[in-house]
N, C-alpha and C positions, 0 to 999 in steps of 0.2 A: 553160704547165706550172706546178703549186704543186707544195708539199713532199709533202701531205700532201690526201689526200681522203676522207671520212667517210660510209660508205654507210647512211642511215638517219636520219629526222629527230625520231626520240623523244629523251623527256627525257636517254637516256642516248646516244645521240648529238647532241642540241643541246649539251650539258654539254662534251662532248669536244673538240667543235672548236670551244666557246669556251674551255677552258682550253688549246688548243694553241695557239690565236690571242692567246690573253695571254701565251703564253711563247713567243710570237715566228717561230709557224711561219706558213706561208702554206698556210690549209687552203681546201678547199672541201666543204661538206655537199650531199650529194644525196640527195633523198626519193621514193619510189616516190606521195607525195599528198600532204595539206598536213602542214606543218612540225607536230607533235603529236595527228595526227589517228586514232592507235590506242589503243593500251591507256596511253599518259601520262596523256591527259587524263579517260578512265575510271576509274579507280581511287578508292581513297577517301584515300589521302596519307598514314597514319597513320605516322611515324617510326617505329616497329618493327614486324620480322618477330610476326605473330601468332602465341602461343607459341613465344617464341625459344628455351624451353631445348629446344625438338624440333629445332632446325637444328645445322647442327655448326661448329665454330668458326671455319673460313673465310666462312661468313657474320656471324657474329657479329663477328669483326675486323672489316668493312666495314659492318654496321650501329653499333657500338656509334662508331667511327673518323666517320659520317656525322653523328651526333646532337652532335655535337660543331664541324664544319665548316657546320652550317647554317644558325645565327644570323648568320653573318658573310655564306654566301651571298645567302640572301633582302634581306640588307640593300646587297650588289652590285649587286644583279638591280632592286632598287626602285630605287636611283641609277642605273641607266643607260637604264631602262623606265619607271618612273613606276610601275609596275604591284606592287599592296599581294599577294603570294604568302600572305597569311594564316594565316603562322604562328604557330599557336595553342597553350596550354599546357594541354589538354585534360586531360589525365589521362587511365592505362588502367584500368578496371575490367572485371576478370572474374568472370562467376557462373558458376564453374565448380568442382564440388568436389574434380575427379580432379588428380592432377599435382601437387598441391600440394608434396608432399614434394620433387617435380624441381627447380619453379620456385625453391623458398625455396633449393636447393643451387646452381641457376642464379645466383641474384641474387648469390651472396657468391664466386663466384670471377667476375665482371664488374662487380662493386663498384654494382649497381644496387641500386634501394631499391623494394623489393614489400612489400607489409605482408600479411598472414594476416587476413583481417577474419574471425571468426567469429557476428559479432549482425548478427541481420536489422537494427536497428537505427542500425547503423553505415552498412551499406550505405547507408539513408534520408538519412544525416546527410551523408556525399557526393553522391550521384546522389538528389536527390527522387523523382524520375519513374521508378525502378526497382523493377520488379515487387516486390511483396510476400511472393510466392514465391520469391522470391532468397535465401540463407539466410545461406551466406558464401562466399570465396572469394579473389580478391586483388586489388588496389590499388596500382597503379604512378602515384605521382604528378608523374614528370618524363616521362608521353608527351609528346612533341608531336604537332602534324597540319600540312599544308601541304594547300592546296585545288588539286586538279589543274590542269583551265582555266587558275586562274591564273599557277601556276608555265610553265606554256606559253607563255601571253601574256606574260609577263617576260623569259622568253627569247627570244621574239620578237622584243621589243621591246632586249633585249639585242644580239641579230644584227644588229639595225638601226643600234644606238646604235654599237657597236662595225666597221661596215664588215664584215662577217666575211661572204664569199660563198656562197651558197645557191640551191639550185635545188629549186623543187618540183614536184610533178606531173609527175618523171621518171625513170620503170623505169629500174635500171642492168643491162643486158642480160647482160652478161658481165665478167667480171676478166681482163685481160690480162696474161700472164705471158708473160716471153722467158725462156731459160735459168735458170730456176728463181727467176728477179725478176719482183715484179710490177712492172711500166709505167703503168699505169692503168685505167681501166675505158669499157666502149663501152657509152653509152644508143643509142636507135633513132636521133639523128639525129647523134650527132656522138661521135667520142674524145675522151675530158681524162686527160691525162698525170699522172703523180706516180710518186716512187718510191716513197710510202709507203700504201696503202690499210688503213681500218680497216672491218671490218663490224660494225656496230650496228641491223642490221634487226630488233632481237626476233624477234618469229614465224615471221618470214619470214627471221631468216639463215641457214638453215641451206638452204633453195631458194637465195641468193645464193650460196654459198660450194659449190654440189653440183660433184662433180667436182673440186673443187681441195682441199679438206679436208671429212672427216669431222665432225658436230657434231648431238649429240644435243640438238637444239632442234624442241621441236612445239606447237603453238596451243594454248590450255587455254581456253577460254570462261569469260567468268566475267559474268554476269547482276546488275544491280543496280537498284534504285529509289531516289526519291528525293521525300519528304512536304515536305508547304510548310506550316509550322507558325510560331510567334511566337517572335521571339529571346530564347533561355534560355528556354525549356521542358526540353530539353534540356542539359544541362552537360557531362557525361563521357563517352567513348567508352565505350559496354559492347561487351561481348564474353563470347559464351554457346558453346557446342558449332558450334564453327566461323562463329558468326552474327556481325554486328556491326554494330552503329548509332553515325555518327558525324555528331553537331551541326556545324552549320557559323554561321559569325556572325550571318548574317540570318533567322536561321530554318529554314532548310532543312535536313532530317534524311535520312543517306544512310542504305539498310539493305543489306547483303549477305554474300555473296555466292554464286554457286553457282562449282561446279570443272565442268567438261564438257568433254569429247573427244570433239569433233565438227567436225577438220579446221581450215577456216578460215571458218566459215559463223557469222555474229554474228545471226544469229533469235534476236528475245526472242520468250516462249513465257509465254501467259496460266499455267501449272501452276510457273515460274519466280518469277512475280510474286507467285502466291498464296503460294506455300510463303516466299519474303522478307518478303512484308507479315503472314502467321502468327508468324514467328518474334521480327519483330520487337515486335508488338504486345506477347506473350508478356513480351519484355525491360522494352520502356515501353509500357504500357497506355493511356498519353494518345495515342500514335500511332492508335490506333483512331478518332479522330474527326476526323484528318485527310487531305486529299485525295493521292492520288499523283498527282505531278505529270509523270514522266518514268520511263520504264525505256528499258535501254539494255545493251548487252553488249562486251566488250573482249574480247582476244585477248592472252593475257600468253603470253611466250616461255619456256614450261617447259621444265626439266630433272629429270632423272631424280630428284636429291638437294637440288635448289635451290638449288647451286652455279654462279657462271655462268663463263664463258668469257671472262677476261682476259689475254690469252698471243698472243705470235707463233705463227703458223700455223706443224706441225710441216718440212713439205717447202718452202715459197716465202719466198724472203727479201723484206721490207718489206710484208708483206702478215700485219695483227693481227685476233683476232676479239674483239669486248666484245658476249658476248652472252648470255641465259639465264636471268635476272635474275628470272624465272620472278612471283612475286607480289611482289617487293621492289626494283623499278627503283627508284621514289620513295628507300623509306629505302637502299638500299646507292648510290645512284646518285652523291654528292660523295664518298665514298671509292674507289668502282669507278673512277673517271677520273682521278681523284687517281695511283691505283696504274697505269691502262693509258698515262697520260700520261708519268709516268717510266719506263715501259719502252720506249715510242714514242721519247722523249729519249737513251735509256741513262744513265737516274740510278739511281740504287741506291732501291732500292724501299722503300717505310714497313712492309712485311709481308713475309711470306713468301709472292712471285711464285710459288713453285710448287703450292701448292694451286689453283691456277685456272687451271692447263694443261689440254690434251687427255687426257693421263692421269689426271691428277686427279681430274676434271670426269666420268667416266664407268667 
């Protein structure tokens, strides 16, 4: 029997049962397949929500609270993994002209720094490689990014360094509950005991937790490519009418993404690829002469508001959901565990725990 046992082995549950396990709990992680092998390592990593002043402030508290704790983690994660998470100082650039008036009122009650670029000029003078048709828009120069893959392999290599038990490539079948406690949970070949269960399956917790609580969590596709081009071609994250191209060190340029509701079925789809690799061209025109090397699709665990579900289940005692985290695992993901960890504890929470209740949350 352990304390405590973590259903779900993405970023935001690897994060969780190693922050339980440095603060002295006896967890166990269990994964329906390998340890990162859904929408973690999918994604494009960029530390903030894509236009943040559209989310509402329970995300923003755990984004703006993440961009803060993650200099420190990447630098855990490489000292106990070896593994370089490639946290980078990109910058955001938008070529977008709508909003503006939101963003500029966003930036100054979150004390963020957006600049108003209005000369085509300007734009040149940061992003080379951006469209000439770009006119103005705005300029976040404290983004960061963190490269999926890697952040997985670090934590990997984390679980390893750290002893912290894990089991992959194992449906957890059902949640056991005695008189209104949960006990622990039954895979197909055996029971593991605990008094404390957390659900972290993204896409899939809301299929784990059926029957025992309600939780508005459903799969969102989301379609991405990915060009092999020359390091620094590229420099800044753009971001256009929902589109976005993100450099990575070696050369490789990410372009996405699409939104689709289509259950749990990950088909990339040649009319996918073309409308990414159009739009992105569009942003940086030098993409047009080079090859796509990969497309690929993730399943992010959306919710209604893009609020996710940090909170004790309302009806079972020791039984938590951290789940919903919808396109923002990566950036809310060292705040999210931060806050579902001292509730798992009973410490007094960095935020206000009740925006990301069942009530809340829906």
């Amino acid at each position: 029997m352990c304390d405590c046992i973590v259903i779900g082995g993405g970023v935001i549950g690897l994060l969780t049962a190693r922050e339980l396990h440095k603060s002295g709990v006896d967890v166990l992680l269990i994964e329906r397949g390998p340890l990162g092998g859904e929408s973690s390592w999918a994604g494009g990593g960029i530390i903030s929500p894509l236009y943040p002043w559209r989310y509402s402030d329970a995300v923003n508290t755990l984004a703006q609270t993440s961009k803060i704790l993650y200099p420190d983690l990447v630098t855990q994660l490489m000292d106990e993994s070896g593994v370089d998470c490639e946290l980078l100082s990109s910058g955001l650039l938008i070529a977008d002209e709508a909003e503006i008036e939101k963003a500029l009122s966003w930036s100054k009650q979150w004390s963020v720094d957006i600049q108003h670029i209005t000369e085509q000029q300007a734009f040149q003078t940061i992003e080379p490689a951006v469209s000439s048709e770009v006119k103005q828009g705005l300029w976040m120069p404290d983004i960061k990014q963190v490269r999926n893959p890697k952040i997985v392999n670090a934590l990997k290599g984390s679980f390893e360094f750290l002893r912290i038990a894990c089991l992959e490539h194992t449906p957890v079948l059902d949640i056991i509950i005695q008189s209104g406690q949960v006990t622990g949970v039954r895979t197909k070949d055996r029971e593991f005991s605990a008094e404390k269960v957390i659900v972290a399956g993204g896409a899939w917790s809301a299929g784990l937790i059926k029957g025992v609580q309600k939780i508005d969590v459903e799969p969102v596709k989301g379609q991405m490519i990915m060009f092999k081009g020359e390091p620094d071609l590229v420099h800044r994250i753009v971001l256009s009418q929902g589109y976005y191209i993100i450099p990575r060190r070696d050369g490789h340029v990410l372009a996405g993404s699409t939104l689709e509701k289509t259950g749990f079925d990950k088909t990339t789809t040649q009319n996918a690829l073309q409308e990414l690799r159009d739009n992105a061209v569009a942003l940086i025109p030098a993409l047009a002469d080079l090859a796509i090397e990969r497309q690929w699709a993730g399943l992010r665990p959306g919710t209604e508001n893009g609020i996710p579900y940090i909170c004790p289940a309302e009806e079972v005692r020791g039984l938590y959901v951290h789940a919903g985290h919808y396109r923002n695992g990566i950036v809310l993901g060292p705040a999210s565990v931060q806050l579902m960890v001292e509730l798992v504890l009973g410490k007094a929470p960095f935020c206000d725990a009740s925006l990301y209740t069942m009530a809340a949350t829906h």
